[in-house]
N, C-alpha and C positions, 0 to 999 in steps of 0.2 A: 760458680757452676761451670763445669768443662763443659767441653765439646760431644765428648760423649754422653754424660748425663742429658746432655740439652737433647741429644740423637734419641737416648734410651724411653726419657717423658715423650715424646711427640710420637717414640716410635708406640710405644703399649696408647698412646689416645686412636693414632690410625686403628690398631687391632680393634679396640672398645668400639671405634664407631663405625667398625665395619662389619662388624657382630648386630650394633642394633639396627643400621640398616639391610642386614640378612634376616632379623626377625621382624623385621617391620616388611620388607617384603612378603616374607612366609604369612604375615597375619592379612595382608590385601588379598594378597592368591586366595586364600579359603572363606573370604567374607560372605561368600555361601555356601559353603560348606554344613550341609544340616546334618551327616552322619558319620561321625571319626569311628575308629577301631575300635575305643573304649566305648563308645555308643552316644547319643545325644549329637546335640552341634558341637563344632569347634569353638576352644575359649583362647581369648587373648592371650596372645604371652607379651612377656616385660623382659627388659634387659635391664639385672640388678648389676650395679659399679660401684668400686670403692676405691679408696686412695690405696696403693700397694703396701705393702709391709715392710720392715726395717730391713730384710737380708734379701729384699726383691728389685734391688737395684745394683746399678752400675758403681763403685767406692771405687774414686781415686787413691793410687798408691802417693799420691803427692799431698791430698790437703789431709791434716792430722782431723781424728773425730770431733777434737775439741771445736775444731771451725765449721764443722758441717751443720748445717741450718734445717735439715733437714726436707730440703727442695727437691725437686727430682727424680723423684720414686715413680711418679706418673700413676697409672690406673689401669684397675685390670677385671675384668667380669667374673663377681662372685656367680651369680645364678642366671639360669631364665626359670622365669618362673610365670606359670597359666595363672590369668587374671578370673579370679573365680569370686571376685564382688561384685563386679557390676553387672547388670540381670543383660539377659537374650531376650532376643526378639522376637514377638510371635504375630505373625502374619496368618490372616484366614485365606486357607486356599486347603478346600478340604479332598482336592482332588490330588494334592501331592504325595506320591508314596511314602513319605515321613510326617505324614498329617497325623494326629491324634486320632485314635477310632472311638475312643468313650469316657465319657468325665465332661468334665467342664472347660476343659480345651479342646472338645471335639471338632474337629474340623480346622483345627490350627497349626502352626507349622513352625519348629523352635528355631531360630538363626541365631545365628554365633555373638558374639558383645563384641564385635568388631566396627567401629566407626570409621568408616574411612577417610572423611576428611579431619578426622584427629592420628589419624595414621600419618595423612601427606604434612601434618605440621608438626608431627615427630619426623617424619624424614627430610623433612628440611633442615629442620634443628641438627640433626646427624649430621648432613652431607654440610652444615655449614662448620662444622664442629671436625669436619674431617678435614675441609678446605684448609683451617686454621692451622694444624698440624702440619699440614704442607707447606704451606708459606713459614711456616715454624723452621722446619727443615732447609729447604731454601732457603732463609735467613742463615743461619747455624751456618752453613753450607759456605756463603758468599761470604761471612764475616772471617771463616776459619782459612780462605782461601788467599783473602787481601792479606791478613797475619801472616799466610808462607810466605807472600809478595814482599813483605816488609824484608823479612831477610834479617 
């Protein structure tokens, strides 16, 4: 594995994890959010990721196909996608302008499926996950630089 493939994997993890810590942020901001544009509360979103595809990477002109291992490709964000299994929340508070006025949730008030402290341990998971890639880089970086030193 070169130097640039090494660059290219850590660089597409930075992007991925700085994608779900931008949706992980977006889903804390609206955790009360009881009425979006399409109507109802807001629903969770997810950051879907996959390993990259065969023509989504960096190919050295130096090592033949035959030797490539297929390492390297890194990861890149197929979707976000609105978490629409897990139920909302209904708090009785029948004085809020998005209260229920008749049925059997009268007087109740739908909140979003946002948990927040399973949000702050996705976003640790990220920001540990993005920490990695850096020291990824920094490494790559230090080892590529003692090699010019060699001479």
């Amino acid at each position: 594995m070169g130097i640039f493939t090494t660059l290219s994997t850590a660089g597409s993890g930075l992007t991925a994890q700085r994608m779900r810590l931008d949706v992980i942020s977006d889903n804390i901001a609206n955790a009360d959010t009881t009425r979006t544009v399409d109507g109802g509360p807001f629903r969770r979103s997810r950051v879907i990721l996959q390993a990259k595809n065969e023509g989504a990477y960096w190919n050295s002109p130096f090592l033949p196909k035959s030797l490539d291992n297929g390492l390297g490709r890194g990861v890149e964000v197929v979707e976000i996608e609105k978490d629409t299994d897990s139920r909302t929340r209904l708090v009785y508070d029948p004085y809020h302008p998005d209260a229920y006025k008749t049925g059997p949730k009268a007087g109740y008030v739908e909140y979003p499926n946002v948990n927040v402290v399973q949000e702050m341990v996705d976003m640790i998971s990220a920001s540990r996950a993005y920490e990695a890639n850096v020291s990824l880089i920094n490494g790559a970086k230090s080892m590529f630089t003692k090699a010019m030193d060699i001479k």
